[in-house]
C-alpha positions as CSV (number, residue, x, y, z in Angstrom):
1,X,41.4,-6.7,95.9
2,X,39.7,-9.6,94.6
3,X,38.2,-7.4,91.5
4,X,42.1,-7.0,90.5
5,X,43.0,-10.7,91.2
6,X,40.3,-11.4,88.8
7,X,41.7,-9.1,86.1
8,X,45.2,-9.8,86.3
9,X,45.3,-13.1,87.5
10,X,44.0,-14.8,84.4
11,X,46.6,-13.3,81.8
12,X,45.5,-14.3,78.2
13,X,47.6,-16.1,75.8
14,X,50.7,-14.1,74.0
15,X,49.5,-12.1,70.7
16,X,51.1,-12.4,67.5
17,X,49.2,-8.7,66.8
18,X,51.1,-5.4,68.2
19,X,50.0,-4.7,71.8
20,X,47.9,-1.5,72.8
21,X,44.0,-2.2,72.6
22,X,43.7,-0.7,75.7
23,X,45.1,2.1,74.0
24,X,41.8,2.8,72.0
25,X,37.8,1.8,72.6
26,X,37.7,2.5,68.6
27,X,39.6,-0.2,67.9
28,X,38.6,-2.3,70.9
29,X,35.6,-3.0,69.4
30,X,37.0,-5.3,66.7
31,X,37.6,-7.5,69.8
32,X,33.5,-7.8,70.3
33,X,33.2,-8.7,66.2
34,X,35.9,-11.2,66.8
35,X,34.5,-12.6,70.4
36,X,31.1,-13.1,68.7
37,X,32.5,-14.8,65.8
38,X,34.1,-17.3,67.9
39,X,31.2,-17.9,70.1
40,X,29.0,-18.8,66.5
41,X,32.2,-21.5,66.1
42,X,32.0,-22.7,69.7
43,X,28.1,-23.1,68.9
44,X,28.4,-25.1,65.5
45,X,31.2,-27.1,67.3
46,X,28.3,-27.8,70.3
47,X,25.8,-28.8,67.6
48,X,28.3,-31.3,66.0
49,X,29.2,-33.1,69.5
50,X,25.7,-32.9,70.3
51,X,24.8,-34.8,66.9
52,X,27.6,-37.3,67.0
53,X,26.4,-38.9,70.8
54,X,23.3,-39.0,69.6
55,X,24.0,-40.9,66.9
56,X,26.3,-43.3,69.9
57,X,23.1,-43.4,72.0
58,X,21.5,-44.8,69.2
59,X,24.2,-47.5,68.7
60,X,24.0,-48.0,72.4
61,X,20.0,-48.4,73.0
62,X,20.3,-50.6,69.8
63,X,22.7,-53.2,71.0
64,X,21.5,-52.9,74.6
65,X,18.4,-54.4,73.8
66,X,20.1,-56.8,71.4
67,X,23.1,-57.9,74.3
68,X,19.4,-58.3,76.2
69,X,18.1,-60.6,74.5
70,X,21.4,-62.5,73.8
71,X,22.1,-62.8,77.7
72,X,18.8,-64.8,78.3
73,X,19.7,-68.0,76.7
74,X,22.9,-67.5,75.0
75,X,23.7,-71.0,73.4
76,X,19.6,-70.9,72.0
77,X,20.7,-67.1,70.8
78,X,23.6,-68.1,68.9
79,X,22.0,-71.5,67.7
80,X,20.0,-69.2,65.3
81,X,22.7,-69.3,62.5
82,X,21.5,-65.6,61.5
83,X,22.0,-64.8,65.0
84,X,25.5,-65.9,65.2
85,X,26.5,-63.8,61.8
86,X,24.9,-60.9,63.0
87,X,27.2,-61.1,66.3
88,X,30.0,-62.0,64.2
89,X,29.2,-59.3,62.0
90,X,29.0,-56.7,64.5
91,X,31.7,-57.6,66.8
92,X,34.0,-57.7,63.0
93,X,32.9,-54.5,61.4
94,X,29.6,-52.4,63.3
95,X,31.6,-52.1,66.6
96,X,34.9,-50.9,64.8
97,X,32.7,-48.1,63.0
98,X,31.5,-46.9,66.3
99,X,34.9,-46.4,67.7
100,X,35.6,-44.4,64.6
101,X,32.5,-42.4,65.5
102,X,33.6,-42.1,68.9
103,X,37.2,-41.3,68.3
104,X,36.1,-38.3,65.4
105,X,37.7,-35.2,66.6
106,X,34.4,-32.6,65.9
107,X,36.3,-29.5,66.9
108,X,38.5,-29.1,64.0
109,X,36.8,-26.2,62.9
110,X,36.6,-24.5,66.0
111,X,40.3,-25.0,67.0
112,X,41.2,-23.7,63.5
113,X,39.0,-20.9,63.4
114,X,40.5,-20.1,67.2
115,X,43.8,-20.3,66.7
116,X,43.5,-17.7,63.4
117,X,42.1,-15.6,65.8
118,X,44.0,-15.5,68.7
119,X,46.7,-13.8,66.6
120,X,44.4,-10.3,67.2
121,X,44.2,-11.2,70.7
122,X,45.1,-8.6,73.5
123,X,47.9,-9.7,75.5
124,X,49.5,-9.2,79.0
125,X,50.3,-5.7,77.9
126,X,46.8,-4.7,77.2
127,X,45.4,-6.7,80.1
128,X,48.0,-5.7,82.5
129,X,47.2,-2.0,81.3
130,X,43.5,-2.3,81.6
131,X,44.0,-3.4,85.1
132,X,46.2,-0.1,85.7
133,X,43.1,1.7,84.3
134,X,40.5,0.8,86.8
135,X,43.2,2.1,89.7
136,X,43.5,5.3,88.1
137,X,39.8,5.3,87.0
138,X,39.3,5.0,90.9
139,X,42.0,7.7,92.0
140,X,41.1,10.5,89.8
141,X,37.2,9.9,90.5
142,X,37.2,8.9,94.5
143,X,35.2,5.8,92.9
144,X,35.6,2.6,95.5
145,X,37.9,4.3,97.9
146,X,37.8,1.4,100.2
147,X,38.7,-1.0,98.1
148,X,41.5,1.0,96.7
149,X,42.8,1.3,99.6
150,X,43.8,-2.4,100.2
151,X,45.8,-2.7,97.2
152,X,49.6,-1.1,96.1
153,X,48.6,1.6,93.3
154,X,50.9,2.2,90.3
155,X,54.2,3.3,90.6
156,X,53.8,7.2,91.6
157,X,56.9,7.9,89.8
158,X,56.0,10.6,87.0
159,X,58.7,9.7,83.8
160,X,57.5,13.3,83.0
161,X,58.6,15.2,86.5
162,X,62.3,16.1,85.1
163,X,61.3,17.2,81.6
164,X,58.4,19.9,83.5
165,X,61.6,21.5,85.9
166,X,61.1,24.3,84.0
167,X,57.8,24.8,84.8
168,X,58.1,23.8,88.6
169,X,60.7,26.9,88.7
170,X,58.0,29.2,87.0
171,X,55.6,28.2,89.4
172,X,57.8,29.3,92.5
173,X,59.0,32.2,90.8
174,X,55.2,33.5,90.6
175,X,55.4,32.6,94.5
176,X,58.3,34.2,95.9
177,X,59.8,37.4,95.6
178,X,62.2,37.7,92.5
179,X,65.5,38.6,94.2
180,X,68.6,37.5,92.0
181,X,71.0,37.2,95.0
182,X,68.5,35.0,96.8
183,X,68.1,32.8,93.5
184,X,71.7,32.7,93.1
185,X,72.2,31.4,96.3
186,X,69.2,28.8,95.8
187,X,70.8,27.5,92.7
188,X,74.1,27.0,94.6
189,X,72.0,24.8,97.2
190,X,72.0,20.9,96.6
191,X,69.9,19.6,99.6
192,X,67.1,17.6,100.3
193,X,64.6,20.1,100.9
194,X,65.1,21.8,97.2
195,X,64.2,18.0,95.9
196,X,61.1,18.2,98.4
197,X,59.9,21.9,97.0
198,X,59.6,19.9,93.6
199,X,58.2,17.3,94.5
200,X,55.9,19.4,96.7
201,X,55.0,21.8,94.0
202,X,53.9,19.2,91.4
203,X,51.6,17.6,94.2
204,X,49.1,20.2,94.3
205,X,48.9,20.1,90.4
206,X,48.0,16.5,90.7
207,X,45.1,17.2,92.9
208,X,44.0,20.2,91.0
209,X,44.2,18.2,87.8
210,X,42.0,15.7,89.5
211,X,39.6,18.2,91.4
212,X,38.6,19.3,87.7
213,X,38.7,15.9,86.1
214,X,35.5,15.5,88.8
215,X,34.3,18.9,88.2
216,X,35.3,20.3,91.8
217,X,37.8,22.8,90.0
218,X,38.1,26.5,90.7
219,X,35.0,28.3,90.3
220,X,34.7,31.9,88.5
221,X,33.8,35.1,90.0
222,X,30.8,36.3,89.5
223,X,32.6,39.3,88.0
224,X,34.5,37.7,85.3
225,X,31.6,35.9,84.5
226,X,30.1,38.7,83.2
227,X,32.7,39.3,80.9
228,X,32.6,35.6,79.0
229,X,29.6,35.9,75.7
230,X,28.3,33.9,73.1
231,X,28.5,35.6,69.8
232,X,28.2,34.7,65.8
233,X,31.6,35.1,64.1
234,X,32.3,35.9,60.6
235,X,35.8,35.8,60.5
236,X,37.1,38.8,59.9
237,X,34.0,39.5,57.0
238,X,35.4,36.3,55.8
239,X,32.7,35.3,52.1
240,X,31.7,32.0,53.7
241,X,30.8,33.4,57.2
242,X,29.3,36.3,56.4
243,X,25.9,35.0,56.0
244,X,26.1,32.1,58.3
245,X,28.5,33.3,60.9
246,X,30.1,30.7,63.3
247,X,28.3,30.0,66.7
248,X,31.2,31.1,69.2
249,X,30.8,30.8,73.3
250,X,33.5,32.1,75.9
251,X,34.7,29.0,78.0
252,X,37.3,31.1,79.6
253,X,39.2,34.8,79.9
254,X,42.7,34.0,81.3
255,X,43.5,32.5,79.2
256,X,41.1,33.0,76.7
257,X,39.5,29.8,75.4
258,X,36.8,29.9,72.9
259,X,34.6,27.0,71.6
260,X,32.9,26.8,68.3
261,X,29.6,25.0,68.3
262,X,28.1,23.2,65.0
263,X,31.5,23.4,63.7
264,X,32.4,20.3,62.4
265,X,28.9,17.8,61.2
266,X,28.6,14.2,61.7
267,X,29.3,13.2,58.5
268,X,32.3,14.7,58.4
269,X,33.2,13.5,61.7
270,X,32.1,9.9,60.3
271,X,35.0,10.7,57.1
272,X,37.5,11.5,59.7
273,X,37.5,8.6,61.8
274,X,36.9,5.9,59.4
275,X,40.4,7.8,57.5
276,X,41.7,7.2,60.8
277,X,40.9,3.8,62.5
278,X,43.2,1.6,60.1
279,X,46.3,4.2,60.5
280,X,45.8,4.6,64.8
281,X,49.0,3.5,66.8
282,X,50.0,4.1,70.1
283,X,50.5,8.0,70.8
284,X,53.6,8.4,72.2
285,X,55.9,11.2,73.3
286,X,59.4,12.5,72.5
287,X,61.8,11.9,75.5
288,X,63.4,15.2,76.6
289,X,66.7,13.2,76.6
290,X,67.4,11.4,74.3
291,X,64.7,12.7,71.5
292,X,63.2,9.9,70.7
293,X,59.6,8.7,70.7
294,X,58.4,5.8,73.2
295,X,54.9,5.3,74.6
296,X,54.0,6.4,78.3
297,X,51.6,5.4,81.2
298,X,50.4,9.1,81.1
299,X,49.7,9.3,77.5
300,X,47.1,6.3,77.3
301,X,45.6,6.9,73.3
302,X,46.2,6.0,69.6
303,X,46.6,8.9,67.1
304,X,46.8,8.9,63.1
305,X,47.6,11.7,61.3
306,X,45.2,13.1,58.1
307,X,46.4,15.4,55.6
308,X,44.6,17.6,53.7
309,X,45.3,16.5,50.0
310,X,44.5,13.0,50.5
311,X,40.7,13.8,51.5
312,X,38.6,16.5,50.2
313,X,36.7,16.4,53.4
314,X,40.2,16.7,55.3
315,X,41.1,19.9,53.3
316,X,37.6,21.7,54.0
317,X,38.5,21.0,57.8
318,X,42.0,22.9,57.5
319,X,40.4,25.6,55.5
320,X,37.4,26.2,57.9
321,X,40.0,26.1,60.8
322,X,42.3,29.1,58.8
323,X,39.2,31.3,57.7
324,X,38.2,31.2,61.3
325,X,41.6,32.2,62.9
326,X,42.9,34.0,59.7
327,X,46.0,31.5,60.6
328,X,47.8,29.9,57.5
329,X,47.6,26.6,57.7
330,X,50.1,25.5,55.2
331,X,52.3,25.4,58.1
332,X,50.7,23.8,60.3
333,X,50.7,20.0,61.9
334,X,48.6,17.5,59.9
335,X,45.5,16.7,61.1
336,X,45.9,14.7,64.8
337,X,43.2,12.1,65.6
338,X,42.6,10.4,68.5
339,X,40.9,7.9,70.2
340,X,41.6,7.1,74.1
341,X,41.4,3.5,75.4
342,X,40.6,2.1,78.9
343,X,40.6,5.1,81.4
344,X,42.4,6.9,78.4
345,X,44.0,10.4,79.4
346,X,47.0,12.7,78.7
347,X,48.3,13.9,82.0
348,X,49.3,18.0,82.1
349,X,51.3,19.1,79.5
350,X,52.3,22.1,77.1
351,X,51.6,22.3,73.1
352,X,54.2,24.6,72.4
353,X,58.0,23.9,72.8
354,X,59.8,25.9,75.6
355,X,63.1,27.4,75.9
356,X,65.1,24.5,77.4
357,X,63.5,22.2,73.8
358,X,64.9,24.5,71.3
359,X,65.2,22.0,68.5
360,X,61.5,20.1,69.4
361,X,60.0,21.1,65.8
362,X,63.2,21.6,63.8
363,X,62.9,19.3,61.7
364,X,59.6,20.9,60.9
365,X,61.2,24.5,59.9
366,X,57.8,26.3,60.7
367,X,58.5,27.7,64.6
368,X,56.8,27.3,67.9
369,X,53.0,25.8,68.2
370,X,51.5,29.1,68.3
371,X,47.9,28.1,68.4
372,X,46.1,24.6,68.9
373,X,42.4,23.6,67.5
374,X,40.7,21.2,69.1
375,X,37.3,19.5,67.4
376,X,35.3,17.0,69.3
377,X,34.5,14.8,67.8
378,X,32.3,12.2,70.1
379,X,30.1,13.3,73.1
380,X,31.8,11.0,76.6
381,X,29.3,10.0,79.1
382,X,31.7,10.3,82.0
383,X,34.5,12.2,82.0
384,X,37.5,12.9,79.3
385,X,37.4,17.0,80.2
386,X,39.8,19.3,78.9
387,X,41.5,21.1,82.0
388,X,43.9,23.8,82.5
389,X,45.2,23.0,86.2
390,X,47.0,26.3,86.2
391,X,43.8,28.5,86.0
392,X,41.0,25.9,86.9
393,X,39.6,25.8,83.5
394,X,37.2,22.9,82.7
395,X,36.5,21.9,78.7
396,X,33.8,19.4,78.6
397,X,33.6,17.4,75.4
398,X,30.6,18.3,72.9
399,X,30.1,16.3,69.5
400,X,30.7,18.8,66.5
401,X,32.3,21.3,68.7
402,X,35.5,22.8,68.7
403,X,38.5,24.9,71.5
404,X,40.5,27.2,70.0
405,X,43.7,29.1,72.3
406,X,47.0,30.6,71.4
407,X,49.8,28.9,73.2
408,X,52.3,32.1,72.6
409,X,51.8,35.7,73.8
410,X,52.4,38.6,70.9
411,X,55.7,38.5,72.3
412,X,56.7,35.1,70.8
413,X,56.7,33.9,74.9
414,X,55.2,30.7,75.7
415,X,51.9,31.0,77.9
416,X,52.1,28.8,80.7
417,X,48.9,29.2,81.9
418,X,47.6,26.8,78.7
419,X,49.4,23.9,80.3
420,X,46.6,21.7,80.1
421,X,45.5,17.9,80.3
422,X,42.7,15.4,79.2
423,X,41.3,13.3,82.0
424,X,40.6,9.6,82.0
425,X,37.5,9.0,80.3
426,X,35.4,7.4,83.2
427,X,32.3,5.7,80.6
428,X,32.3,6.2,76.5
429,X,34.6,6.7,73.5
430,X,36.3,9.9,73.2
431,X,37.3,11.0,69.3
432,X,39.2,14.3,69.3
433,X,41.3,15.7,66.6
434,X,43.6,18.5,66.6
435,X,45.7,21.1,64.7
436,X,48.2,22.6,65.9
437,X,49.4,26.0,64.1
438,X,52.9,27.3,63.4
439,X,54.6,30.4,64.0
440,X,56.1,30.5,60.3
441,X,53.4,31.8,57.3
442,X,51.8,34.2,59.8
443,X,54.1,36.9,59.6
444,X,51.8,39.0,56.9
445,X,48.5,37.5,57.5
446,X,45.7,39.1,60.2
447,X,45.1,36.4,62.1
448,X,41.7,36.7,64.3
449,X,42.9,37.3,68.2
450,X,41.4,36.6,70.8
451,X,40.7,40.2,71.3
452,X,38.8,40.1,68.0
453,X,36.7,37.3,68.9
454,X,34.7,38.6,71.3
């Protein structure tokens, strides 16, 4: 493990900025700007030392050859009167200037210009996490399994294995015969093995998660294959897709998950994210306890959000997203970006609230996340998929393309098969932003289904 000695051994000093770089390779890159500006300063500081002992080897060749010719015949040396003021001289006044030269501190400027840096350092937090990111970098990808295995990896302890119960009991409900007495008499049981068959079904998640991070998920059949098309898409004979229809492919049937491609151009994408960089803060989570929002190992982004009135660019985004899904968007989320950091992910989770989180958008007044829209916005050399574990789907990112699934059945039911993730990013930047559409507002509009798409 000397690679993680390395990194965490050497902890840099405590930053007066808030902690989270690692949180974001957007904003990570103000750490280059800021490392090159200080190596300029170390440069000018070189410079400066290198001109002042030149200016002391000078002095020094100078009264070498002088003490030289002094220490020959020293009583005929200072028998010259001029001789004897020039030592008197020197000794008085030209030797105390050279230990002012000596003594001048040259690395004022450098040490100032450091130490109004260092305040936008990273700190232990963002090493410490970095460090965490390489081990789960090499965990999800099989990359360096050797030397993994001679270290401890991070606490296996998932902080989001009690607020997903629901879901582990939906899981073995699909599994096992639904027989209410037998349930009843489950429910009644408090033993270890009930603790174990949770435990044991959130396992295989993990490793299916991971299988399609690497792109060794579940292959299609041939047959449903057949069924998945690429089509042009005017939105329902919507004016501004009529004569250029939107470029629509079928990433998967069950369930259904279409990509837009061209959707969203790089200039736009460019007005986005420079909206976003100076608002991005740690993504975080609301705790299924207590209800309030704190970062988590399994969430590791920043996110700002972009509404639609403050950028006229912003608003075109949210209408192009409603005249494609014939959604209203008035009640929808504002405009999500993000940006993942070090090995940045978001481990399995659901969009829309389930039965047990009755009060998770309240405060918003506009129902359950019935739909999510999801625009790439960067292209990731390695890694950062979209997957749905529960299915096997794999979403790889595509600059200027975009997801689009419903999170709730016709019935108002929460689909559990969209329960999906976004794996570590292995090598790149990964921009995403998102929009997640409300139940209320839709009630006498024809949205597109999924049906329709096709």
């Amino acid at each position: 493990m000397i690679w993680c000695i390395l990194v965490v051994g050497f902890l840099l000093p405590q930053s007066l900025a808030d902690p989270g770089f690692f949180t974001s390779i957007g904003q990570m890159t103000d750490l280059i700007r800021t490392e090159k500006d200080l190596v300029t300063s170390l440069k000018d500081y070189i410079k400066a030392e290198e001109d002042k002992l030149e200016q002391i080897k000078k002095w020094a060749e100078k009264l070498e050859q002088l003490t030289s010719t002094a220490t020959k015949d020293p009583e005929g040396f200072v028998g010259h009167p001029v001789n004897a003021f020039k030592l008197m001289k020197r000794l008085n006044t030209e030797w105390s200037e050279l230990e002012n030269l000596v003594l001048k501190d040259m690395s004022d400027g450098f040490i100032s210009n450091l130490t109004i840096q260092r305040q936008y350092f990273p700190n232990d937090e963002d090493q410490v996490g970095a460090a965490k990111a390489l081990l789960r970098l090499q965990d999800t990808y099989n990359l360096d399994t050797d030397t993994i295995s001679k270290g401890d990896l991070p606490d296996p302890e998932h902080q989001r294995a009690n607020g997903n119960l629901k879901y582990f009991e939906y899981i073995m409900a699909k599994e096992k015969d639904a027989n209410k007495s037998a349930s009843d008499d489950q429910s009644d049981q408090k033993t270890t093995p009930k603790k174990k068959g949770v435990a044991a079904d959130y396992l295989p998640e993990r490793q299916k998660y991971e299988m399609l991070c690497r792109g060794e998920g579940i292959k299609m059949t041939p047959r449903r294959q057949k069924k998945l098309f690429c089509r042009y898409h005017d939105g329902n004979r919507n004016p501004k897709f009529i004569l250029a229809p939107a470029k629509q492919e079928d990433e998967w049937d069950k369930p259904r998950i279409i990509r837009f491609h061209d959707i969203i151009s790089d200039a736009e994408i460019e007005i986005v994210k420079d909206l976003a960089k100076p608002r991005l803060r740690r993504a975080t989570i609301s705790n299924p306890i207590t209800g309030d929002l704190e970062t988590v190992h399994y969430r590791i982004s920043k996110s700002a959000w972009l509404s639609g009135y403050e950028n006229p660019v912003v608003s075109r985004i949210n209408m192009r997203i409603q005249d494609l899904t014939g959604l209203d968007v008035s009640t929808a989320e504002e405009l999500q970006v993000a940006n993942y950091g070090v090995g940045g992910q978001y481990e399995p989770h659901f969009d829309f609230a389930r039965k047990d989180e009755p009060d998770a958008f309240k405060e918003l007044g506009t129902g359950n996340r019935i739909a999510t829209w999801l625009f790439y916005m960067s292209d990731v050399s390695a890694g950062g998929a979209t997957v749905f574990p529960e299915v096997g789907a794999s979403v790889w990112p595509k600059k200027g393309t975009a997801v689009f699934w419903y999170n709730l059945f016709a019935s108002g039911e929460g689909d559990y098969s969209t329960r999906h993730a976004a794996c570590p990013v292995l090598v790149g930047n990964k921009w995403v932003s998102n929009k997640w559409l409300h139940e209320r507002g839709q009630e006498f509009r024809r949205p597109c289904t999924l049906s329709e798409l096709e």
